[in-house]
VEXSE-348142 format. One line per 3 residues: number of its first residue (from 0); their letters; for each residue x negated, y negated, z of C-alpha. Coordinates in steps of 0.02 Angstrom, whole numbers. Last residue first. Layout:
NUM	A	X:Y:Z | ...;
REM end
This chain:
632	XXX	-5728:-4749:3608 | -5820:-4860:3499 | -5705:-4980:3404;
629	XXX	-5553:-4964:3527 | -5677:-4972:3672 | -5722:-5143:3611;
626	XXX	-5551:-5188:3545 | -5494:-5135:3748 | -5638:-5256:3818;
623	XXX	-5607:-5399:3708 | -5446:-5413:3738 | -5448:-5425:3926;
620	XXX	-5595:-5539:3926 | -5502:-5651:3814 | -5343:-5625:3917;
617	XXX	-5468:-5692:4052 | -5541:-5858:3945 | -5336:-5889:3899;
614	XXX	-5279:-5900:4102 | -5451:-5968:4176 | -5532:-5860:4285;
611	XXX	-5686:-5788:4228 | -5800:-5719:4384 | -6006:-5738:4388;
608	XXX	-5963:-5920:4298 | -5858:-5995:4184 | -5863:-6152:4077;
605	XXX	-5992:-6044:3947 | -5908:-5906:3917 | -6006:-5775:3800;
602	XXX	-5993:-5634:3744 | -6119:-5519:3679 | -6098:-5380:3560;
599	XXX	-6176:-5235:3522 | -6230:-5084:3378 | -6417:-5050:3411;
596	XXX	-6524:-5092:3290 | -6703:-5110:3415 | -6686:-5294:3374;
593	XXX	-6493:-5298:3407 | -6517:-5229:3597 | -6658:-5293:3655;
590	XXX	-6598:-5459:3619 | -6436:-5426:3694 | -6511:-5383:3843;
587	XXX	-6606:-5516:3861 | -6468:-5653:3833 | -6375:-5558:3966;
584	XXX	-6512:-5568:4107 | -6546:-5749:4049 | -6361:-5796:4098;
581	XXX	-6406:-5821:4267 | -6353:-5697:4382 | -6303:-5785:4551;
578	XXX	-6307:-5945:4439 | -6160:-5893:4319 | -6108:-6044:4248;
575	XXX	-6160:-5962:4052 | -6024:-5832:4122 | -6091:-5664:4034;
572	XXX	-6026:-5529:3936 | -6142:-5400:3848 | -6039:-5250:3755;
569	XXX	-6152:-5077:3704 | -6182:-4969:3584 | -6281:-4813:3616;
566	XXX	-6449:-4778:3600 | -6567:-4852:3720 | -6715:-4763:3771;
563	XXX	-6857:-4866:3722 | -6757:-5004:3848 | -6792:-4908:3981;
560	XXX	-6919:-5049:4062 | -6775:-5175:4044 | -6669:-5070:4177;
557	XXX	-6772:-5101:4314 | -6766:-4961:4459 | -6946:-4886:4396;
554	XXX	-7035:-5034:4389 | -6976:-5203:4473 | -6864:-5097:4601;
551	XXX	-7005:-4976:4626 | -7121:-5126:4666 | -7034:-5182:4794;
548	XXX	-6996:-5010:4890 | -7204:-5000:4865 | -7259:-5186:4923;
545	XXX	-7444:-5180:4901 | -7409:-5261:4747 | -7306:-5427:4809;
542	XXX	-7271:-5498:4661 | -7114:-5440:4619 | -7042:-5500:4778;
539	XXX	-6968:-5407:4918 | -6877:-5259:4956 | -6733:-5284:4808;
536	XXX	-6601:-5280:4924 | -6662:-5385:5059 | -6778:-5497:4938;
533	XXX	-6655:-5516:4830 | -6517:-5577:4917 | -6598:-5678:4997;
530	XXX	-6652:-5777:4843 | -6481:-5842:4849 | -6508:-5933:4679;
527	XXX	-6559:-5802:4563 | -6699:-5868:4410 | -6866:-5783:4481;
524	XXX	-6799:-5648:4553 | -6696:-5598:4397 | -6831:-5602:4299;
521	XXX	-6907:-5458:4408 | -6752:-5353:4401 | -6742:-5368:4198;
518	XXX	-6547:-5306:4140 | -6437:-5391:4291 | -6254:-5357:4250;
515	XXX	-6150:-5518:4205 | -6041:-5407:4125 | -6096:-5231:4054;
512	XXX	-5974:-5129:3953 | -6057:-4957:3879 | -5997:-4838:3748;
509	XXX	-6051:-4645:3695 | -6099:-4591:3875 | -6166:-4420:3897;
506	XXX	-6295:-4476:3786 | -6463:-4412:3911 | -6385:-4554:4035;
503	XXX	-6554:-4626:4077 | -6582:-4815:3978 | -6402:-4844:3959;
500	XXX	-6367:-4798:4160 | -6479:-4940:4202 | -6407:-5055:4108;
497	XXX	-6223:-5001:4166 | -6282:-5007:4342 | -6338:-5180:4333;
494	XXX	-6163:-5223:4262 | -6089:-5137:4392 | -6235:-5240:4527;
491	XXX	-6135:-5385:4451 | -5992:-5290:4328 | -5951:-5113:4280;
488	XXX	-5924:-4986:4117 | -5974:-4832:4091 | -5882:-4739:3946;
485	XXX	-5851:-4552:3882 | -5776:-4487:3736 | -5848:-4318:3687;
482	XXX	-5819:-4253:3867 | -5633:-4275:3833 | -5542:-4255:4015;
479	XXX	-5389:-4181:4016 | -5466:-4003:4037 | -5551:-4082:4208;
476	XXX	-5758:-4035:4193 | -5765:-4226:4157 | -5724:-4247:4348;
473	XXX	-5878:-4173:4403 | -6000:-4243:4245 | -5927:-4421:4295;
470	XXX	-5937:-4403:4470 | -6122:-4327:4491 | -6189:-4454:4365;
467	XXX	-6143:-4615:4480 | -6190:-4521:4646 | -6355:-4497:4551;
464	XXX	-6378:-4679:4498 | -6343:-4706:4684 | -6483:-4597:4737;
461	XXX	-6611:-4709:4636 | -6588:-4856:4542 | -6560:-4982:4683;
458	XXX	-6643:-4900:4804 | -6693:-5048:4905 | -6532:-5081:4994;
455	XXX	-6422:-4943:4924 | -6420:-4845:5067 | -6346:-4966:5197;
452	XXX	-6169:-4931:5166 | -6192:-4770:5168 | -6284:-4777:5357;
449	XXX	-6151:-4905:5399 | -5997:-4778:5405 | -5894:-4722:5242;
446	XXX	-5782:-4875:5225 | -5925:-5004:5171 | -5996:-4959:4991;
443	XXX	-6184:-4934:4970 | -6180:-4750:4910 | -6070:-4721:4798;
440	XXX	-5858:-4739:4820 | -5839:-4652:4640 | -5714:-4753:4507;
437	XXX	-5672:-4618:4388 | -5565:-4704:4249 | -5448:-4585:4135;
434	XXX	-5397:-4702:3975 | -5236:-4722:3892 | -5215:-4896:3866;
431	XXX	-5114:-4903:4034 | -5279:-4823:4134 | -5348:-4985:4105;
428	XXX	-5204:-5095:4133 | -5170:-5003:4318 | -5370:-5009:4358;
425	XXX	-5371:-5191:4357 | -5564:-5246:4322 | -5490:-5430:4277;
422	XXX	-5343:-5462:4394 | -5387:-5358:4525 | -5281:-5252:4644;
419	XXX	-5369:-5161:4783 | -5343:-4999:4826 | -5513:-4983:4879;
416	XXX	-5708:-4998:4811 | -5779:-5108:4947 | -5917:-5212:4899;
413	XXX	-6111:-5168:4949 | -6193:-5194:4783 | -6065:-5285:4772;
410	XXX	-6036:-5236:4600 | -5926:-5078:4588 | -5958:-4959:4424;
407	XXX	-5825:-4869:4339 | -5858:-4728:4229 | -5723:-4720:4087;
404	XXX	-5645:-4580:4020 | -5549:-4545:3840 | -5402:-4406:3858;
401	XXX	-5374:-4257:3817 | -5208:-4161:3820 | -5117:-4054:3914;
398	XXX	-5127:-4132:4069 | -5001:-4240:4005 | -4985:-4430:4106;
395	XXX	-4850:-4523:4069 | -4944:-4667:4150 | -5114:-4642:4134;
392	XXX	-5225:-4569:4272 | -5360:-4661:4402 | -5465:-4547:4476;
389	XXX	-5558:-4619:4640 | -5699:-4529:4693 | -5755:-4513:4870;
386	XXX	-5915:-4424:4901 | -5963:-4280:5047 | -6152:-4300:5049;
383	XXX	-6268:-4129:4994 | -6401:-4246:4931 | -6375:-4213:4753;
380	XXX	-6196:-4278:4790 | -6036:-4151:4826 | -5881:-4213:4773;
377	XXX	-5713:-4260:4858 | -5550:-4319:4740 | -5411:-4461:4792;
374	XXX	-5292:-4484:4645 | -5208:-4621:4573 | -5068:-4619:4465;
371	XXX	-5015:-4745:4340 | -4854:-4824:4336 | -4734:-4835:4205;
368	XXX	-4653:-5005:4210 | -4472:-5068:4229 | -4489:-5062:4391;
365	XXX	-4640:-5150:4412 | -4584:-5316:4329 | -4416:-5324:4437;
362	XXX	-4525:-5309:4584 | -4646:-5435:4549 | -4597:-5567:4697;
359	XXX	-4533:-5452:4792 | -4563:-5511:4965 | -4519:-5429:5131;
356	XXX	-4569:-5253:5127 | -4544:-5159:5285 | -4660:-5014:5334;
353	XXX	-4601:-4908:5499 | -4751:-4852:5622 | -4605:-4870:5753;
350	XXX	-4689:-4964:5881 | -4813:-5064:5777 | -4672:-5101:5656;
347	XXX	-4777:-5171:5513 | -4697:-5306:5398 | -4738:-5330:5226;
344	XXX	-4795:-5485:5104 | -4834:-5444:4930 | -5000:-5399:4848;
341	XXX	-5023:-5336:4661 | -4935:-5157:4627 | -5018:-5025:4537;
338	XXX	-5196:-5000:4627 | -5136:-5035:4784 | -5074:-5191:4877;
335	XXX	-5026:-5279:5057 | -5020:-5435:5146 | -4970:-5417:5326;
332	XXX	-4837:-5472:5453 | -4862:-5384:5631 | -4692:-5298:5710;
329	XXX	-4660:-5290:5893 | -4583:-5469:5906 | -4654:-5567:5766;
326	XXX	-4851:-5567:5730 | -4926:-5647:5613 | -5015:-5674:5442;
323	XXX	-5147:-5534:5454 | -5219:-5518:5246 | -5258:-5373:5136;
320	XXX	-5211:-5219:5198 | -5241:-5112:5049 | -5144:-4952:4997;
317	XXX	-5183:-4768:4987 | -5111:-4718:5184 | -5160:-4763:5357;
314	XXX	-5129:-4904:5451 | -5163:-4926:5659 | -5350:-4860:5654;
311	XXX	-5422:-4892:5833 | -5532:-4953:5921 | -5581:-4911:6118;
308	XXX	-5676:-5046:6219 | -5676:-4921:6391 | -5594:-4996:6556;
305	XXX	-5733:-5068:6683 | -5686:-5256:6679 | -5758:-5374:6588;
302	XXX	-5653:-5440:6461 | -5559:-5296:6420 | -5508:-5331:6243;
299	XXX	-5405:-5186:6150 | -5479:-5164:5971 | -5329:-5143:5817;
296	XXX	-5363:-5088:5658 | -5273:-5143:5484 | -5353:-5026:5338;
293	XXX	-5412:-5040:5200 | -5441:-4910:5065 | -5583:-4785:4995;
290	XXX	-5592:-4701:5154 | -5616:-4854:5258 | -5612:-5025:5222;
287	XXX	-5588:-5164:5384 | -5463:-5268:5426 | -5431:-5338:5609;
284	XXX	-5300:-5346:5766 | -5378:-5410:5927 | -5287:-5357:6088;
281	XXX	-5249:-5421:6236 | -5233:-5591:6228 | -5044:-5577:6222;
278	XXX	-5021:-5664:6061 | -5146:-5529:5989 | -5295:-5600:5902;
275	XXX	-5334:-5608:5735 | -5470:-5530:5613 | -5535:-5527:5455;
272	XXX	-5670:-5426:5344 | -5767:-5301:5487 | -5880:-5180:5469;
269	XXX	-5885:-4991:5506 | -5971:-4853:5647 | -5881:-4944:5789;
266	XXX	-6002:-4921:5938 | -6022:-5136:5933 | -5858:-5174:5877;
263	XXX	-5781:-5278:6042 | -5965:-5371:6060 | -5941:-5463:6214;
260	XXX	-6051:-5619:6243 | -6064:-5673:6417 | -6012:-5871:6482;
257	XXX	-5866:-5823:6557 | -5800:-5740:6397 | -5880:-5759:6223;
254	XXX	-5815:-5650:6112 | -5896:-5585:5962 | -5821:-5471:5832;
251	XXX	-5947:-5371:5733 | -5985:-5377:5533 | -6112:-5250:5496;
248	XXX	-6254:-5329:5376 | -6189:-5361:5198 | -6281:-5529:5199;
245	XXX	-6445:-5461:5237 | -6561:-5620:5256 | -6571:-5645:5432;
242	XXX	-6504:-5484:5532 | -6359:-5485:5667 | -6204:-5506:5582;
239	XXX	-6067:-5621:5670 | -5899:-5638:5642 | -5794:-5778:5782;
236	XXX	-5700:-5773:5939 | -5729:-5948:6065 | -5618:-5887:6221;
233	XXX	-5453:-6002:6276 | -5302:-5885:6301 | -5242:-5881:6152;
230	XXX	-5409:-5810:6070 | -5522:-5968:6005 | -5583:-5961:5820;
227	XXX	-5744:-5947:5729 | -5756:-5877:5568 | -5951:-5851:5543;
224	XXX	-6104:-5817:5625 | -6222:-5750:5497 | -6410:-5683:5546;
221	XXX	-6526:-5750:5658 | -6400:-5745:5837 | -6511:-5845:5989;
218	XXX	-6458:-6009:5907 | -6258:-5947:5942 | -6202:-6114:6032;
215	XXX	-6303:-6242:5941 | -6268:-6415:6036 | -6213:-6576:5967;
212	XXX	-6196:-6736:6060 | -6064:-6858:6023 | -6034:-6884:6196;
209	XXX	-5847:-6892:6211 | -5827:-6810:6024 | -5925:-6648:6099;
206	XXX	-5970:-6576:5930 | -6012:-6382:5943 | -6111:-6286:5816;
203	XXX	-6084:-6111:5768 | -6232:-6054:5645 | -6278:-5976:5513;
200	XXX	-6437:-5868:5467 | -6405:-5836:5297 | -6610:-5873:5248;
197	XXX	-6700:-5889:5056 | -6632:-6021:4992 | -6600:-6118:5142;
194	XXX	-6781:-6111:5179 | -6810:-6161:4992 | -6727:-6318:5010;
191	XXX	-6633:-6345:5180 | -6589:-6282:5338 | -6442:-6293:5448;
188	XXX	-6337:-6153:5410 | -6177:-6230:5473 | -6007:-6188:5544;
185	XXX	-5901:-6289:5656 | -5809:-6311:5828 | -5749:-6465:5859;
182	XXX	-5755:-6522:6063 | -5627:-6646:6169 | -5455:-6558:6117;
179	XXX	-5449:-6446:6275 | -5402:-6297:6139 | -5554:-6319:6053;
176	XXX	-5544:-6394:5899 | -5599:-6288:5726 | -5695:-6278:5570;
173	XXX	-5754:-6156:5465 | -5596:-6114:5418 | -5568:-6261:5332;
170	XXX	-5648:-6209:5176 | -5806:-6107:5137 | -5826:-6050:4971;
167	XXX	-5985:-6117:4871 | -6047:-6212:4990 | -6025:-6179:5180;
164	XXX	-5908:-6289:5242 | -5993:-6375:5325 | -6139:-6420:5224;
161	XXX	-6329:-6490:5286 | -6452:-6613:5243 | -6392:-6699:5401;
158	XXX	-6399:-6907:5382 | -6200:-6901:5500 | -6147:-6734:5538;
155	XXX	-6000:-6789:5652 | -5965:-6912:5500 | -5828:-7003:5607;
152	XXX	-5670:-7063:5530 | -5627:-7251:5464 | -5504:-7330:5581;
149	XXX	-5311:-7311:5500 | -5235:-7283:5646 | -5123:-7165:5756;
146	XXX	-5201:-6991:5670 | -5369:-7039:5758 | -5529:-6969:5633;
143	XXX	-5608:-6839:5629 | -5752:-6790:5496 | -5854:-6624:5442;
140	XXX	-5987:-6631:5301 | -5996:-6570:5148 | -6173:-6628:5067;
137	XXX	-6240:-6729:4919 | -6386:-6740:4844 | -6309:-6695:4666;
134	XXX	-6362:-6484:4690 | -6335:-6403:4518 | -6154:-6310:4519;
131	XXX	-6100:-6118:4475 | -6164:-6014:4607 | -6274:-6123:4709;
128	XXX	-6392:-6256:4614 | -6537:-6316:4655 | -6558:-6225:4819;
125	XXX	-6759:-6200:4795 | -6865:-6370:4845 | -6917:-6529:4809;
122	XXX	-6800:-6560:4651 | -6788:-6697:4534 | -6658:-6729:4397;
119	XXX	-6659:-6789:4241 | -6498:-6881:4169 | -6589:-7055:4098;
116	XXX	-6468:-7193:4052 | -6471:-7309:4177 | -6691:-7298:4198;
113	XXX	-6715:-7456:4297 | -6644:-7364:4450 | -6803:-7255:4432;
110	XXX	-6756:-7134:4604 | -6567:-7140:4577 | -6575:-7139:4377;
107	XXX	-6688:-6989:4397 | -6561:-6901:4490 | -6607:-6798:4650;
104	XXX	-6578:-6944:4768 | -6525:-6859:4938 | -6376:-6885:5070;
101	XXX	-6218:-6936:4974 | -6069:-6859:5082 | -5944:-6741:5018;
98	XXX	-5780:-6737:5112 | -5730:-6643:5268 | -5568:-6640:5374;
95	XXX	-5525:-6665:5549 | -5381:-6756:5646 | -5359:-6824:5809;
92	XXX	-5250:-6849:5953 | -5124:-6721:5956 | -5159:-6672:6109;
89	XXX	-5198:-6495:6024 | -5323:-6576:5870 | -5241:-6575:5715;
86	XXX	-5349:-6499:5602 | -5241:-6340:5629 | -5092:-6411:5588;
83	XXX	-4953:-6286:5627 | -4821:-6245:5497 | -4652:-6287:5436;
80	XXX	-4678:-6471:5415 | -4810:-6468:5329 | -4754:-6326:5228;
77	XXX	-4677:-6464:5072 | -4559:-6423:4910 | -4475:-6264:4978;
74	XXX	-4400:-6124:4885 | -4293:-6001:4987 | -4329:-5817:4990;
71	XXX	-4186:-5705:5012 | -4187:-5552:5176 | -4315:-5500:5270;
68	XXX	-4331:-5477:5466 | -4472:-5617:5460 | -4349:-5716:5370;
65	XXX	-4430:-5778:5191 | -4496:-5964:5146 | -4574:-6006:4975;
62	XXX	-4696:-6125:4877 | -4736:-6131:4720 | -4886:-6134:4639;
59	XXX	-4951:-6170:4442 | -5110:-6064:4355 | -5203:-6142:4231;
56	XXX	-5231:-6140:4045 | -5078:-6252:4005 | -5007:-6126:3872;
53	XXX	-5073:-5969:3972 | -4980:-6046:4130 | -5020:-5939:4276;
50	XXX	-4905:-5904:4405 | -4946:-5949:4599 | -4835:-5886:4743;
47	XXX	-4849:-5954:4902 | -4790:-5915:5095 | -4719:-5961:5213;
44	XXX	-4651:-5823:5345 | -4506:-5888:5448 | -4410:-5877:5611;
41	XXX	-4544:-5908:5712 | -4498:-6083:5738 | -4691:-6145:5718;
38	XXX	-4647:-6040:5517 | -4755:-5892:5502 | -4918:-5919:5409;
35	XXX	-4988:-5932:5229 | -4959:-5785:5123 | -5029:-5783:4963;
32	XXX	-4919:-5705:4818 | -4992:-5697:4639 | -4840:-5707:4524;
29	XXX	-4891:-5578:4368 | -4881:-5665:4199 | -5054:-5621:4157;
26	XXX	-5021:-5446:4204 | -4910:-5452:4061 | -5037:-5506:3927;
23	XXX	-5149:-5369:3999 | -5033:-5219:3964 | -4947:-5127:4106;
20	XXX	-4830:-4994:4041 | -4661:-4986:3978 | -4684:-5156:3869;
17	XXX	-4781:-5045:3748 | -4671:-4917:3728 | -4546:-5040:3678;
14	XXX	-4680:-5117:3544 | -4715:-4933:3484 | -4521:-4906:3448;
11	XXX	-4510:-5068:3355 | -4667:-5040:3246 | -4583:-4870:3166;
8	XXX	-4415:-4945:3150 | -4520:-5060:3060 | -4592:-4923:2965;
5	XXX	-4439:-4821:2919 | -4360:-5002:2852 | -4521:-5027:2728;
2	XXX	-4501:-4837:2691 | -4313:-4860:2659 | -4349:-5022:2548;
REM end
């Protein structure tokens, strides 16, 4: 009886150690705050907070107003009245929206209509399916209608084989009235098939609804034009990258003023995410990464008189500016995280330089929590480059002691690696089990100029695999850090990495995690949707012999020709929805990896796709990935 009541004791202590750090049930329960504007009185932000449900496998919202000055949030039931309509046009005429239009027969029950029961389908061309859906023939397309009667809205895109939005994420941003009211503004890549397949060249269109004629206003622009909206004082604004096909090109800001197009970020050395303009006209604020983090900017606009376009970083410090919701008196309202907290809403005193934060929606959570810390550390690469590493350290941290490590490797290939908060790779529950992770900025990530950022394109296996080995063997020279117990784990171009990294590690690593990671380079051309993509990053196709940065990533850069060299076990997961890496690159590696005896696992979810985000499928994910390490790290 005393040793059954030592042990409990025992069990109780670890379970209120446990609820002192971040564990992945909890960051399950986490409110996820989005802001969405500041009230039309100004007096307001809105925003909305959305909890998942693990019982009902989804996540629920609520919605919330705060002063802009701070103070108690008040629940509200409806925002419609509290903010602006954007699809409302500005006499308050009209209103737009967009709905899925039948355009094509791709069924075999369409083209045979005899044949009721048959579910082929029948394709003429590539863009057959886009990230996780098959193509159905039918398009988004954008509609207005008059908000005074009930008359059936115009298909402004009416017979086009065309989407806007842009499928698989576009929304209503990619629409927009002019301030007159008499023109919508919209996005569209207006091809089709294999054309659209292989092309990101976007457009702005503009829909006169007096007319109803259509005109193309940035045809002379081949890469993306995106994001369009009008500064306050009447000029189209929008994103624009100059090069078809390379869909991490630098991101500029465009205005068009008097009929000229101003490019406010041309001698910036950096890319843009989001932007908004000034209510004064003067400036335009935007986000971009830099140093490991992001950062809120600000560009002054001179339209065209003589005085210097001159950017500047407004933000500094190891935290993410997520989101620009507004602007109230001197201060702009912004979304904010870092590696330990998820994103709240803050204020920004651009006089002052003061921080404010204004909702705490997981305050109470966080405090009660032992934090992580994060360090910034500089190494040297192969190639004599200065390289940002992120070291993430468990809470409690003793530097006395030694502690597991785990390479992380970003997906992207060109995605920022910041102080951003996720809710599957989250750095904080990691390093809460009581692992180091070394997350290195290598080469391909925006933040460190648009020469490292542009790297990676074609050398998918070569100096970046270095910049991958250089961090781990640097920061395993730490005391803390147990040599003997080292991990790489990453997902997308991570998950590449991973492969790649089994096949030429020389066993420094003794466990691997790869999800949805591409294992055979040249099957993965022939199954990827965006086929873009691939032929920007990979150089081309694997056919194309005479091709020689092609032909190194289908030879020398491909992990399934290293497969002799595998030794060490490793975890497979894969989305069976995941389109943008199909879930042959997983099977494969599997395969490979249980005929040659080699100790693995794969798993699978087959409703998900290149993310996982249902509530029980991502603590599944979460639990899977600690048992994993638990078993072989």
């Amino acid at each position: 009886m005393k040793k059954l009541l030592i042990l409990t004791l025992g069990m109780m202590g670890l379970s209120a150690n446990a609820q002192n750090v971040m564990t992945p049930e909890l960051l399950w329960k986490l409110g996820r705050v989005t802001p969405l504007g500041i009230s039309n009185d100004g007096k307001n932000i809105v925003y909305k907070v959305a909890t998942p449900s693990m019982e009902e496998n989804k996540s629920n919202s609520k919605f919330y107003i705060i002063p802009v000055n701070g103070g108690n949030p008040t629940e509200v039931k409806d925002t419609k009245d509290l903010l602006r309509n954007k699809n409302i046009s500005p006499d308050g005429r009209y209103l737009i929206s967009h709905q899925a239009v039948k355009i094509s027969n791709v069924f075999g029950k369409d083209i045979y209509p005899e044949l009721t029961k048959s579910d082929a389908k029948v394709y003429d061309g590539l863009d057959y399916r886009h990230w996780d859906t098959w193509r159905d023939g039918t398009y988004n397309h954008v509609f207005y209608g008059n908000v005074a009667n009930a008359e059936a809205p115009v298909d402004i895109m009416q017979g086009e084989l065309f989407d806007s939005p842009q499928k698989p994420f576009g929304g209503d941003e990619d629409y927009i009235w002019s301030p007159d009211s008499k023109n919508i503004i919209y996005v569209s890549k207006k091809k089709s098939g294999t054309a659209y397949a292989t092309s990101t060249n976007t457009d702005l269109y503009q829909y006169n609804i007096d007319t109803k004629e259509t005109k193309n206003l940035t045809e002379n622009n081949l890469g993306y034009d995106t994001n369009p909206v009008f500064s306050p004082k009447g000029d189209l604004t929008w994103l624009q990258m100059k090069r078809d096909g390379y869909e991490a090109d630098k991101n500029d800001i465009i205005v068009r003023f008097k009929g000229l197009d101003i490019n406010l970020t041309a001698g910036w050395d950096g890319t843009v995410e989001s932007f908004k303009w000034s209510d004064d006209n003067k400036k335009v604020y935007f986000i971009a990464a830099v140093d490991g983090t992001k950062q809120l900017f600000e560009v002054n606009f001179p339209g065209l008189t003589k005085i210097a376009i001159t950017v500047k970083q407004i933000t500094k410090g190891d935290f993410d500016v997520t989101q620009i919701v507004g602007f109230s008196d001197s201060k702009v309202i912004l979304a904010r995280n870092d590696m330990n907290h998820a994103s709240e809403v803050y204020s920004y005193d651009l006089a002052k330089k003061t921080w404010k934060q204004l909702t705490e929606v997981n305050t109470e959570i966080y405090n009660k929590l032992a934090l992580s810390k994060t360090e910034k550390r500089y190494v040297t690469t192969t190639d004599g480059k200065k390289m940002l590493v992120w070291v993430i350290l468990p809470p409690n941290f003793d530097a006395t002691k030694k502690y597991p490590t785990l390479l992380y490797c970003q997906g992207g290939p060109q995605s920022a690696l910041t102080q951003s908060y996720s809710y599957r790779w989250n750095f904080q529950t990691i390093a809460a089990q009581g692992y180091v992770v070394v997350a290195p900025n290598r080469r391909g990530m925006p933040g460190h100029g648009v020469k490292w950022n542009e790297q990676i394109s074609g050398d998918w296996g070569g100096q970046v695999m270095d910049d991958y080995l250089t961090a781990i063997d640097e920061i395993a020279k730490e005391s803390y850090v147990d040599k003997t117990r080292l991990g790489a784990v990453g997902a997308s171009y991570g998950g590449y990495s991973v492969f790649q990294l089994a096949g030429i590690h020389k066993n420094r690593f003794k466990t691997f995690i790869s999800h949805c990671g591409i294992f055979n380079t040249q099957s993965m051309y022939g199954t990827t949707e965006e086929v873009f993509f691939t032929n920007w990053d990979a150089g081309g196709a694997y056919w194309e012999k005479e091709n020689q940065i092609a032909q190194k990533t289908y030879n020398e850069f491909n992990p399934i020709n290293y497969i002799n060299n595998w030794n060490t076990p490793i975890l497979i997961i894969q989305g069976e929805k995941d389109y943008r890496v199909p879930i042959g690159q997983g099977q494969e590696a599997f395969q490979a990896a249980q005929l040659k005896g080699i100790k693995s696992r794969f798993l699978l979810f087959p409703e998900e796709n290149h993310w996982v985000l249902k509530p029980q499928n991502a603590l599944i994910w979460q639990r899977e990935f600690f048992k994993w390490l638990q078993e072989t790290l």
